[in-house]
C-alpha positions in Angstrom: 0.0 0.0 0.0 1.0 3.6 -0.2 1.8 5.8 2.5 3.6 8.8 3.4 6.7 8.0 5.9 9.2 10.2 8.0 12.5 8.5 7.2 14.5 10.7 9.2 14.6 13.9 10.9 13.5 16.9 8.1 12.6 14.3 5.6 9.0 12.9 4.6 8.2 10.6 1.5 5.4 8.8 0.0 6.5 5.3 -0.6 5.0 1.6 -1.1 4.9 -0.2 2.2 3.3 -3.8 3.4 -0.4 -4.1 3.9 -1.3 -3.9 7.5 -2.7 -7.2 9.4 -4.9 -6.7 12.1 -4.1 -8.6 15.5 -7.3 -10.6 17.2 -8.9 -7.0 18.8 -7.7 -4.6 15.7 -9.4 -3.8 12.7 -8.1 -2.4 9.4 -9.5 1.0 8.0 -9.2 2.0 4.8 -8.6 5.6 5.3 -10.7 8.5 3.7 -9.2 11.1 5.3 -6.1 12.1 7.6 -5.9 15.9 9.3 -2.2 17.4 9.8 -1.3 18.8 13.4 1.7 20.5 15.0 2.3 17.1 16.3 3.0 15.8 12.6 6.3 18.6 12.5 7.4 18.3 15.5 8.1 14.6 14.7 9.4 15.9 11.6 11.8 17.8 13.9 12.5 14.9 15.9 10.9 16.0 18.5 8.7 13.6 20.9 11.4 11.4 21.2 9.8 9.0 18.2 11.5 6.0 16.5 11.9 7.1 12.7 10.9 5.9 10.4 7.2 6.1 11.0 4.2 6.8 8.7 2.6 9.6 10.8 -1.3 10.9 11.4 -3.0 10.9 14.7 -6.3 12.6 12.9 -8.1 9.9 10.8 -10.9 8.4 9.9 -12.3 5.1 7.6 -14.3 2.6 6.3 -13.4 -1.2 8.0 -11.8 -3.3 5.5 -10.6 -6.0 7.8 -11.1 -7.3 11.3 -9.5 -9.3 13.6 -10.8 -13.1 14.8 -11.9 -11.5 18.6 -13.8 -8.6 17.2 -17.8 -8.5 17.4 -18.2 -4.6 17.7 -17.8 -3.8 14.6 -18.0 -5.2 10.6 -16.7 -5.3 7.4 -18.1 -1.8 5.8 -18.9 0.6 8.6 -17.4 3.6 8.9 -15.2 4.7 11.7 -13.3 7.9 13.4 -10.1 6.2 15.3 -9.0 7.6 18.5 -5.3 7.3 18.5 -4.6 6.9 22.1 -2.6 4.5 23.3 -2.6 3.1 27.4 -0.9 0.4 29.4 -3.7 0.6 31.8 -1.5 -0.4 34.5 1.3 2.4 35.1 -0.1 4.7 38.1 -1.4 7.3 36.4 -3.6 5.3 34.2 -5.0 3.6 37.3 -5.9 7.0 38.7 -7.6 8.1 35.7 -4.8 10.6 33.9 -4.3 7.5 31.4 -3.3 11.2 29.0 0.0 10.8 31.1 0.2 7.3 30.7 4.2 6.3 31.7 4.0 3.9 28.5 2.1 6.4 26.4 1.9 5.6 23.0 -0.2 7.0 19.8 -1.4 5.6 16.5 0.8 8.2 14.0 3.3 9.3 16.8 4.8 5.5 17.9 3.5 3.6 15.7 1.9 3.5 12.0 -0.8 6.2 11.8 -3.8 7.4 9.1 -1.4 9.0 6.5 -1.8 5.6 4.5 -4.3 4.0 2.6 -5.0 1.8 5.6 -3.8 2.0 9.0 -4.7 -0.8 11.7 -5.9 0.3 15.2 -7.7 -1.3 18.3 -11.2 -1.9 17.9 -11.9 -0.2 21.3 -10.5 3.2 19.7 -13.1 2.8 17.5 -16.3 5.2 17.4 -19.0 4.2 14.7 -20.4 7.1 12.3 -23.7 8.1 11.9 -25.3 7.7 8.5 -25.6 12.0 8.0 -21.6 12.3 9.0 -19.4 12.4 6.2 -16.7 10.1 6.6 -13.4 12.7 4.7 -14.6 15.0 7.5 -14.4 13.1 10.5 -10.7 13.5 10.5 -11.6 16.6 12.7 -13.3 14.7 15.7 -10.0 14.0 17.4 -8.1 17.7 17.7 -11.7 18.9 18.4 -11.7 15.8 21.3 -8.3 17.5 22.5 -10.4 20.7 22.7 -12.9 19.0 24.9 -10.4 17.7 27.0 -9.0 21.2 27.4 -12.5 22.8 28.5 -12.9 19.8 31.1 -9.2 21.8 32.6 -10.6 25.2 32.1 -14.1 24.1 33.8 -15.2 27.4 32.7 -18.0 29.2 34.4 -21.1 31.0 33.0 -20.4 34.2 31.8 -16.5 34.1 31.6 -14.6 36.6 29.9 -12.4 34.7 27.8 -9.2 35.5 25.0 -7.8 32.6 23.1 -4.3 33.0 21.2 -4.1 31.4 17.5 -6.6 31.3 15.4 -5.2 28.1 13.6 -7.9 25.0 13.9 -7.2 24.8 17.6 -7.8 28.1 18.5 -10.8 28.2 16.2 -12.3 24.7 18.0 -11.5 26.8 21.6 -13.9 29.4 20.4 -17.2 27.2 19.3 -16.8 25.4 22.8 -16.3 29.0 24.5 -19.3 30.2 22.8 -21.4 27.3 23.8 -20.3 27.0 27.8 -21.5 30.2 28.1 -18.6 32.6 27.6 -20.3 36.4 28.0 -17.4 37.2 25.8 -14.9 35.4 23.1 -12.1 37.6 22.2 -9.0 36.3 19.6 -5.8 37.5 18.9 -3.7 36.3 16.1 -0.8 38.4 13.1 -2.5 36.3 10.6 -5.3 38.5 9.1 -7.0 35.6 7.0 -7.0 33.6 9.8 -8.4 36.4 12.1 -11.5 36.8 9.3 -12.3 33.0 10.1 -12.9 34.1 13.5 -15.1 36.7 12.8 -16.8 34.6 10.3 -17.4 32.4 13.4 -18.6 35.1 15.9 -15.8 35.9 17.8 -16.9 38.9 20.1 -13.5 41.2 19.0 -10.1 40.4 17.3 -6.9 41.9 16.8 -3.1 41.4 16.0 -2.3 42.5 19.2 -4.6 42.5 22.5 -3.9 46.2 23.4 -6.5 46.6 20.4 -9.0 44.9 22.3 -9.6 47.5 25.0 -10.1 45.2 28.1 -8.2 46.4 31.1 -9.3 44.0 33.6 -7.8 40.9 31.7 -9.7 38.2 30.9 -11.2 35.3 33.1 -9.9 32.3 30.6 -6.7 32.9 28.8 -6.3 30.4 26.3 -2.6 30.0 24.4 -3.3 27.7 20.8 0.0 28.9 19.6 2.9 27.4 21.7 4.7 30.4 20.8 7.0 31.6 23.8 6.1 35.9 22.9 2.0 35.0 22.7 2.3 33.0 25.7 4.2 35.5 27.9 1.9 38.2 26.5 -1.2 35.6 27.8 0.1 35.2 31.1 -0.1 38.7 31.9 -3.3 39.1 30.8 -5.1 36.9 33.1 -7.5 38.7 35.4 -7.6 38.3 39.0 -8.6 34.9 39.9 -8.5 34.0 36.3 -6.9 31.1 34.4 -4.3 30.3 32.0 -4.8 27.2 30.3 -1.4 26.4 28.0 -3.3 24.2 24.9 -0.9 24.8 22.0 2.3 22.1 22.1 5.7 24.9 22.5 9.0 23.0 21.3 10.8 21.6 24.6 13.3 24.9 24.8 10.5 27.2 25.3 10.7 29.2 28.2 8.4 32.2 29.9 8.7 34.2 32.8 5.8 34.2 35.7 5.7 36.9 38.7 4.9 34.2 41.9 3.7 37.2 43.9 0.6 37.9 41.4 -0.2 34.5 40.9 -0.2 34.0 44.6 -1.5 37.7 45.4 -4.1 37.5 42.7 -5.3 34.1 43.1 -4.5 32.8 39.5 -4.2 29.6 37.8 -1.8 28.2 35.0 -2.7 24.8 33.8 -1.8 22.6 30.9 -4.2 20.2 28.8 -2.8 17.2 27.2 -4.0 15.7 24.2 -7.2 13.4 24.8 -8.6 12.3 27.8 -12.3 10.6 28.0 -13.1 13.2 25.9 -13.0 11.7 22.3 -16.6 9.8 22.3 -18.3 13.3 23.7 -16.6 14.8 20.8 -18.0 12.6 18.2 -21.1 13.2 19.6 -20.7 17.0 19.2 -19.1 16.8 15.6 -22.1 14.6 14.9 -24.8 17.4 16.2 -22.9 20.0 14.3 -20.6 21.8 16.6 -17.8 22.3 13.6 -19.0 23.4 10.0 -16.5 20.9 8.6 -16.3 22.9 5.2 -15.3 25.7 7.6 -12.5 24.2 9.4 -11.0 22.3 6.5 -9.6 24.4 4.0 -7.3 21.9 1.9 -8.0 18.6 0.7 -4.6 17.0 -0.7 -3.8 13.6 -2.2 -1.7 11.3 -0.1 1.1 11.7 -3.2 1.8 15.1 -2.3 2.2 14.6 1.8 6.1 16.5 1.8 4.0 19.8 -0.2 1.3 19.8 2.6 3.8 19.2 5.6 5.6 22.6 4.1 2.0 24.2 3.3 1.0 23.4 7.2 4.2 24.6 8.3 3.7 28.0 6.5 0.7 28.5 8.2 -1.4 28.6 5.1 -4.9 27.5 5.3 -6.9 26.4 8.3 -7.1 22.4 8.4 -5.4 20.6 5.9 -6.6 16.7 5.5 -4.7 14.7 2.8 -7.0 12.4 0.9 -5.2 8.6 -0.4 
């Protein structure tokens, strides 16, 4: 089969590689669509510590071609969204429910073979069916926007919250259609791309700007929310935070990435700075929501590339060019 493949560090090529075989709880999906993250170049940068090569894509989703002998949940034909999670289950923080911090942690597309194929084998447990009305090439966007939902179950945002998100990129984008609808008074965005910025407005943000001294609110904000993991927006974020407020850190900074903090406001002020990891019980609620029409996918995705060209949408992603870019097999 074909599939794209990171042989080494700054180096990403479609090639031909064996069919996948499903163990006795896997199935085999045949994949319509596969999402690009941050995650995807930072393992292009050898970042995350991963053993190249590896055919990367966390974000996918697929008809069932093949299943293993133990499998009864699911058939030959349906159509599936793949959550790429990987657990031991028995490390101590899976068995006090942070299985997100898992000490074996592994991921379909980070550790081992993801979606950027034409088939990509997973566990049937990670599994979650699709409704008739779903299309299958847009599901692909059901696991960042379960990441999403896993960040609002950190934030545990209160009515009426005041609430600035940095990065207006598909994560910061996602941030906003959960803000509006857990009740956020007010949704404000701040990002230096202006066609990304007009996507925002497109989707209701309350006010946006390039840079938050634009936006005119002197108290701070009650939820600041950093989708960049750019060291300048996130020092900027942390000292925008209003008393009692939060910072929630949800975009993935590179591992030298450093910001300052001032202890005596943060303890003076009563203000707290959290992080959100990836997907956490949260990627069944998001199907749901995907499925009820949280996202407009046609929206969020704004480039649909064949497989063949994988390297060209790496550098278009990296550019910062477009919104959600899925390549197609």
């Amino acid at each position: 089969m074909k599939a794209a493949v990171i042989e080494s560090v700054g180096r990403a090529v479609v090639t031909e590689v064996p069919d996948p075989t499903p163990g006795p709880r896997e199935v085999v999906v045949e994949v319509a669509a596969c999402g690009l993250c941050g995650t995807d170049l930072h393992i292009l940068q050898g970042e995350f510590a991963p053993k190249l090569p590896i055919t990367p894509g966390h974000e996918f989703a697929g008809a069932v071609v093949g299943v293993g002998a133990q499998v009864t949940e699911v058939s030959v034909g349906d159509r599936v969204a793949v959550d790429p999670s990987l657990y031991c289950y028995e490390c101590r923080y899976c068995r006090t429910g942070h299985n997100n911090l898992c000490e074996r942690w592994a991921a379909i597309g980070v550790t081992t073979a993801g979606g950027a194929a034409q088939y990509a084998v997973a566990p049937v447990a990670n599994c979650v069916k699709l409704p008739e009305h779903v299309r299958t090439q847009d599901a692909a966007l059901i696991e960042p926007l379960s990441c999403a939902v896993r960040g609002y179950d950190v934030l545990q945002s209160r009515l009426g919250a005041h609430v600035l998100i940095y990065g207006s990129g598909t994560m910061g984008l996602m941030m906003l259609e959960l803000a509006k609808r857990t009740g956020a008074a007010v949704v404000d965005m701040v990002d230096v791309n202006p066609a990304r910025l007009e996507t925002a407005r497109r989707l209701g943000v309350s006010a946006s700007a390039a840079n938050p001294d634009e936006l005119d609110r002197p108290q701070g904000w009650d939820l600041v929310i950093d989708a960049t993991g750019n060291a300048a927006a996130i020092q900027d974020g942390l000292e925008r935070v209003a008393k009692a407020g939060t910072f929630l850190q949800f975009g993935v900074a590179d591992y030298a990435t450093r910001v300052q903090i001032d202890p005596y406001r943060i303890y003076n002020q009563e203000i707290t700075i959290t992080g959100s990891m990836a997907v956490l019980h949260s990627y069944e609620r998001a199907a749901e929501l995907f499925a009820n029409g949280v996202l407009d996918p046609d929206v969020f995705i704004s480039d649909r590339i064949p497989l063949d060209r994988y390297p060209e949408a790496l550098e278009q992603f990296a550019a910062g060019v477009g919104r959600k870019i899925v390549v197609v097999p």
